[in-house]
C-alpha positions in Angstrom: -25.2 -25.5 -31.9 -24.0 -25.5 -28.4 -23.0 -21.7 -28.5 -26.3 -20.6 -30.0 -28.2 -22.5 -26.9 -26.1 -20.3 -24.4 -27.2 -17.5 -26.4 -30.9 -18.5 -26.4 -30.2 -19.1 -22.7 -29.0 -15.8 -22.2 -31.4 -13.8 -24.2 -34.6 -15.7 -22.0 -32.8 -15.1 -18.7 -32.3 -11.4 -19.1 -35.8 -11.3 -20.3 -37.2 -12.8 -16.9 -34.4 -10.1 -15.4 -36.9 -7.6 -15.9 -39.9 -8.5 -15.1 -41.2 -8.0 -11.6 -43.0 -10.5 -9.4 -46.7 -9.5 -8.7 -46.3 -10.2 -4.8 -44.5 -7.3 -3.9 -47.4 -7.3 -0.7 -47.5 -3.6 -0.4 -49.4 -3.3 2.3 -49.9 -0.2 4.8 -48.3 -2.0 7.9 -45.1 -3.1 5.5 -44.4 0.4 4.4 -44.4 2.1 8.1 -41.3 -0.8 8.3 -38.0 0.1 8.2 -35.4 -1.9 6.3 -32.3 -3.4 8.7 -29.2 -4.7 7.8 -25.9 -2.7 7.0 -25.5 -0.6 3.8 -23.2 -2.6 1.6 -24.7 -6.1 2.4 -26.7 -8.4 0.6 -28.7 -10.8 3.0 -28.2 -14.5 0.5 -30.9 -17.1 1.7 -30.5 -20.2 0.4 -29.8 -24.3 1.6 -26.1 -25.1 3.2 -25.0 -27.4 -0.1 -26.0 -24.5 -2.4 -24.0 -21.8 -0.2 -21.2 -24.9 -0.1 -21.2 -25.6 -3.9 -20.1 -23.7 -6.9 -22.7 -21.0 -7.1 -20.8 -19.4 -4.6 -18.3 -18.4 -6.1 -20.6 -17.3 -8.6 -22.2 -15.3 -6.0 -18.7 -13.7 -4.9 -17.7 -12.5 -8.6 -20.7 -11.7 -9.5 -22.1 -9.5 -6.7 -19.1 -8.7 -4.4 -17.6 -6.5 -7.2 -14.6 -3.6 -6.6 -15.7 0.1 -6.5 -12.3 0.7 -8.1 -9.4 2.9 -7.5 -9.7 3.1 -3.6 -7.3 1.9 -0.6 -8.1 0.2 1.1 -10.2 -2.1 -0.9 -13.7 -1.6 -1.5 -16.5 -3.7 -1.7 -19.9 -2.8 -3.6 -21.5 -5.7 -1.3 -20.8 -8.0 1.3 -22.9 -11.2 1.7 -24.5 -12.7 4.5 -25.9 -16.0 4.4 -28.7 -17.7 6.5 -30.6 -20.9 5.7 -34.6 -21.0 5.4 -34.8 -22.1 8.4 -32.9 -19.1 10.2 -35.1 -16.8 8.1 -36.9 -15.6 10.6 -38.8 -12.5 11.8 -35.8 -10.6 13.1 -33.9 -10.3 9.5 -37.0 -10.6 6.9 -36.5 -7.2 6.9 -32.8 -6.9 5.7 -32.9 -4.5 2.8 -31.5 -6.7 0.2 -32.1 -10.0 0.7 -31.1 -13.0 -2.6 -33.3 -16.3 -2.3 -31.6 -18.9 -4.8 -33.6 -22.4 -5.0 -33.8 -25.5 -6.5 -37.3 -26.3 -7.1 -37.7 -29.6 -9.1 -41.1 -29.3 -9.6 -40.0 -26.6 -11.8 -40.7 -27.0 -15.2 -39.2 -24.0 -17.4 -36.5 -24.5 -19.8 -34.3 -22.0 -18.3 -34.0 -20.7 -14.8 -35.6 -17.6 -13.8 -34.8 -14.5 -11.6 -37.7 -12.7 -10.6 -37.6 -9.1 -8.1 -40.4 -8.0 -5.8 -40.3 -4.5 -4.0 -41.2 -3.9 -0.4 -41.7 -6.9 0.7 -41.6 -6.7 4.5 -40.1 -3.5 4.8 -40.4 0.1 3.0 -37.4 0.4 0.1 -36.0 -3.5 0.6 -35.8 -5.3 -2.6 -35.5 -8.7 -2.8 -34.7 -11.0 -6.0 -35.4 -14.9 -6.3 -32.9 -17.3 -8.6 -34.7 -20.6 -8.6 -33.8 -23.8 -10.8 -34.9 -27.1 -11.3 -31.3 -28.3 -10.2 -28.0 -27.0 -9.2 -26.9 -26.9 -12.8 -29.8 -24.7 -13.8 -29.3 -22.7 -10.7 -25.1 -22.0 -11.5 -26.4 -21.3 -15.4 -28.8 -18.5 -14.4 -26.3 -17.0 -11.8 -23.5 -17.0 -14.5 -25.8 -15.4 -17.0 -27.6 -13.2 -14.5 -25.8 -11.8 -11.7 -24.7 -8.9 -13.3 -28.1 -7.6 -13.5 -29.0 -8.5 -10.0 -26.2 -6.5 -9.3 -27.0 -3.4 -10.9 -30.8 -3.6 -9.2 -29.0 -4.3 -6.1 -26.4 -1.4 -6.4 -29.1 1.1 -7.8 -31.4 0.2 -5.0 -28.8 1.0 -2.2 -27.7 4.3 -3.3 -31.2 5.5 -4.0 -32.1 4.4 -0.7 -30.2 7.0 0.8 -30.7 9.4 -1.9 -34.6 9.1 -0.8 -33.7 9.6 2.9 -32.1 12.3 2.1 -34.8 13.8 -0.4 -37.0 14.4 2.4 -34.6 16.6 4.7 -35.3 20.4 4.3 -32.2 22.6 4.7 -33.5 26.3 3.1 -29.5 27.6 3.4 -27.7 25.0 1.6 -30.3 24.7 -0.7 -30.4 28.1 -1.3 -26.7 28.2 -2.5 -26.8 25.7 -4.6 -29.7 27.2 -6.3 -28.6 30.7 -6.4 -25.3 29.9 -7.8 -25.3 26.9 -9.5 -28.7 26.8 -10.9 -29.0 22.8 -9.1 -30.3 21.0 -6.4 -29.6 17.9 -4.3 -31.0 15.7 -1.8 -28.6 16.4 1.0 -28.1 14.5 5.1 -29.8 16.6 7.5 -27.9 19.2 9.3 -25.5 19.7 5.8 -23.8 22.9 6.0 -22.1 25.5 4.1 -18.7 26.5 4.9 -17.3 28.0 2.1 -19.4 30.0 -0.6 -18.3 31.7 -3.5 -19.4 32.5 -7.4 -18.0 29.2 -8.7 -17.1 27.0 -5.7 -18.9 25.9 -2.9 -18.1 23.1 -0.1 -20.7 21.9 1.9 -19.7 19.6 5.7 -22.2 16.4 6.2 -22.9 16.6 10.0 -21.5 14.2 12.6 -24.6 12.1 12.7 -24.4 11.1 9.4 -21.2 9.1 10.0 -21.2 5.6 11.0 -19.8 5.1 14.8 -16.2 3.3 15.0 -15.9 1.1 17.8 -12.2 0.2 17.0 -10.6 2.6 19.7 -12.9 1.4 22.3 -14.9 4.4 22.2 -17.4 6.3 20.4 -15.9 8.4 18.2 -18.3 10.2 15.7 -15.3 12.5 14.4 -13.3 10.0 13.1 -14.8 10.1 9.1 -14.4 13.6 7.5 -17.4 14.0 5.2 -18.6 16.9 2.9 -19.1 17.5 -1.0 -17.6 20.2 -2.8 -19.5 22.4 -6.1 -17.5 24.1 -8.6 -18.0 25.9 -12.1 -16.5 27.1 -15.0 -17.0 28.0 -18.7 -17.4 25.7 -21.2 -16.2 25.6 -24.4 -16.4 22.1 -26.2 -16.7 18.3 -25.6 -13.0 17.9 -25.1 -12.8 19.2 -21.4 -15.3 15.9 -20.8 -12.3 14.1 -20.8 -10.2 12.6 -17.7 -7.1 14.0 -18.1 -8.5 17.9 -18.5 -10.9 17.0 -15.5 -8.2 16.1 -13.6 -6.0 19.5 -14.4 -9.5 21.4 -14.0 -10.0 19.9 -10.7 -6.2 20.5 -9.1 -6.7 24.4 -10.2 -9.9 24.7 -8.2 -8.9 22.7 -5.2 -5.7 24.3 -5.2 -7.2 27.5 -4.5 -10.4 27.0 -3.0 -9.8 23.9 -0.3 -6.8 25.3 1.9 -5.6 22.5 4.7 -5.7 23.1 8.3 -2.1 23.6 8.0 -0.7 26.6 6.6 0.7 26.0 3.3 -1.3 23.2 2.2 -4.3 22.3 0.1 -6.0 19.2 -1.1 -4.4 18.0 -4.4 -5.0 14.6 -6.3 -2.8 11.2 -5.9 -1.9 9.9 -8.8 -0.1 6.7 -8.0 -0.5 3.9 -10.7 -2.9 1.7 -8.3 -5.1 4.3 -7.2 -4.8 6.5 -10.0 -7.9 8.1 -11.0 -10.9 6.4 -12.9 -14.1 7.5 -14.9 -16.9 6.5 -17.1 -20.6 7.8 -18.4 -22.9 7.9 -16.3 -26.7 10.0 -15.9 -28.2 11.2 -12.9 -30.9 9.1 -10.6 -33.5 10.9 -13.1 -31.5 9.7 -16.5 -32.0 13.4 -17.3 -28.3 15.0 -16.7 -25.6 12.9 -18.7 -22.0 13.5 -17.6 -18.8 11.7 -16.3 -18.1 10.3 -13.1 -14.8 10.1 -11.8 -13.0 8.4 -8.7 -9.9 8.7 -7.3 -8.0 9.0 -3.8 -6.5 12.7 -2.5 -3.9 13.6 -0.4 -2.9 17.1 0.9 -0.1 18.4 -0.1 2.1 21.7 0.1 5.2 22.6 1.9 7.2 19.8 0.0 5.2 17.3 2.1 2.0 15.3 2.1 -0.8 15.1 4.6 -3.2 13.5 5.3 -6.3 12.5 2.7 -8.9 9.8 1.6 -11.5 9.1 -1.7 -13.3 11.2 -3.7 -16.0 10.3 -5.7 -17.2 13.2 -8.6 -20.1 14.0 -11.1 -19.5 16.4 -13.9 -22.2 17.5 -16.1 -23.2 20.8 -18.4 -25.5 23.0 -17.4 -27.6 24.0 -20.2 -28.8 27.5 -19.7 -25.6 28.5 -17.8 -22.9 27.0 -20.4 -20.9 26.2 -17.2 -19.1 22.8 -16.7 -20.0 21.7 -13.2 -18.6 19.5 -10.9 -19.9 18.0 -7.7 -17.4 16.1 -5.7 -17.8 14.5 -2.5 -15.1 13.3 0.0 -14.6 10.9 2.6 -11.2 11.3 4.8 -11.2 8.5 7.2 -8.3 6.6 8.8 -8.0 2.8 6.9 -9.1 0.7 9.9 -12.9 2.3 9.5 -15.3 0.8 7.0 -15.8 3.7 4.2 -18.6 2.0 2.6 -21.5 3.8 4.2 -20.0 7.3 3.9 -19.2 6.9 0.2 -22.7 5.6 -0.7 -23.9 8.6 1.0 -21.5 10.9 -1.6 -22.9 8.6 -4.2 -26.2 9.1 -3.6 -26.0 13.2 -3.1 -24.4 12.9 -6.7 -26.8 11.3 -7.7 -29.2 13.3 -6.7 -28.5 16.3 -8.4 -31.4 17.9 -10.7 -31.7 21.5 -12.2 -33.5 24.2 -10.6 -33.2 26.9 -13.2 
């Protein structure tokens, strides 16, 4: 009897999950507001002896979850927390922001987790927990969180993938188009540096890179960031697979991403704790299925290894071309600066992708 309440509990939570508030407050003065905060942090509001009890923890497992196989370790979200009363003007317009309450005038059965959109900025989402108690309030986060993390996670990436969407750049975009029959929302100031039939690699400018202040200067240089496009033929399902992914993708690189150094090329690390990962997963549309893959590189040649960094990939069939494409994005950056920014970008241009012909 006690297992089929947690179920009932369960089922009425992730009901409420996906239903949004009706105060989203959409006015014309919010929407000219842009959202603040970092990308990769989740502004948690909420009373000191909530933030101090259990449902932190909750809080940590549930929405502070690994972007898995990178080194160093990766984050999806950090959290920040403030109290109501140091809510104030200055950060109601973080771009994700979690309220969790205990309201004991609150009658329902089960706690509830409602969303509302723009709120005081233009993209910010923020999500309410609220409970009559502390126990109702640690239920609903252990039931729901996983949710609120996909909303959250979805909601960062597209962020950027919208920024992005509204940047013209006629030469990339005519590249992509020409010879791989796709489109992406791209950084401004994206250019081509290396075009041919079936491979392309594209260099995100400097001012898309966060600033590292580790050095004691301003270094815009220090994060390497680009994506690269490749075709070939496909045959059957099979080469949807990771391990003929993986062979596809050191053939191509081999030959088509030469280092710096003479000799060497970017190649694939395949080391047990970063070895590469995948799963399913659709465009920002839902309309292109494929497989994403993640995974660290190195250069290599020369009997020795260079530098390198993570890679982040979206393969997917192009319908009318019967080519398996690949868009992979990079990020080669030394381990004391924060790669969370500069992946979500590679995420989100992934994302982005849509046919054009």
């Amino acid at each position: 009897m006690k297992r089929l309440g947690r179920i009932l509990f369960g089922i009425g939570v992730i009901a409420i999950l996906f239903s949004w508030s009706s105060c989203s407050n959409r006015s014309s003065s919010v929407m000219g507001l842009q959202v603040t905060g970092k990308v990769g942090e989740i502004l948690v509001v909420c009373e000191s002896d909530i933030w101090n009890s259990e449902v932190k923890n909750e809080l940590d497992t549930g929405l502070t979850q690994f972007i898995l196989p990178y080194l160093p370790d990766l984050v999806t979200f950090e959290l920040v927390h403030r109290t109501p009363r140091k809510f104030e003007d200055g950060i109601k317009r973080f771009r994700n922001i979690l309220f969790v309450n205990i309201d004991p005038d609150y009658k329902g059965e089960y706690g509830k987790i409602e969303m509302r959109d723009d709120v005081w900025a233009h993209s910010q989402l923020v999500i309410d927990i609220t409970g009559k108690d502390l126990k109702q309030v640690l239920e609903t986060c252990q039931l729901g969180l996983d949710d609120v993390h996909k909303k959250f996670d979805r909601r960062d990436w597209k962020r950027i993938m919208d920024n992005f969407d509204r940047n013209p750049n006629s030469g990339s975009d005519k590249v992509l188009a020409d010879n791989f029959g796709i489109k992406l929302a791209l950084p401004d100031g994206a250019k081509v540096v290396n075009s041919r039939t079936n491979f392309a690699r594209l260099e995100f400018p400097n001012s898309s890179r966060p600033i590292d202040f580790g050095s004691g200067g301003q270094d815009a240089g220090t994060i390497f960031t680009g994506i690269m496009v490749y075709q070939y033929d496909f045959s059957d399902s099979s080469q949807l697979n990771l391990k003929n992914l993986l062979m596809a993708r050191d053939t191509m690189l081999r030959y088509n991403v030469p280092s710096e150094i003479e000799g060497m090329y970017m190649g694939t690390q395949y080391v047990d704790y970063v070895y590469p990962e995948g799963n399913d997963i659709a465009n920002a549309s839902g309309k292109i299925k494929g497989y994403e893959m993640r995974g660290m590189f190195k250069f290599l040649g020369n009997g020795r290894a260079g530098t390198g960094g993570a890679f982040w990939a979206f393969h997917f069939v192009h319908p009318k071309k019967k080519k398996l494409m690949c868009i992979s994005g990079y990020v080669d950056a030394p381990p004391t600066t924060s790669w969370t920014h500069p992946l979500r970008e590679i995420q989100a241009v992934i994302r982005s992708v849509e046919f054009t012909k």
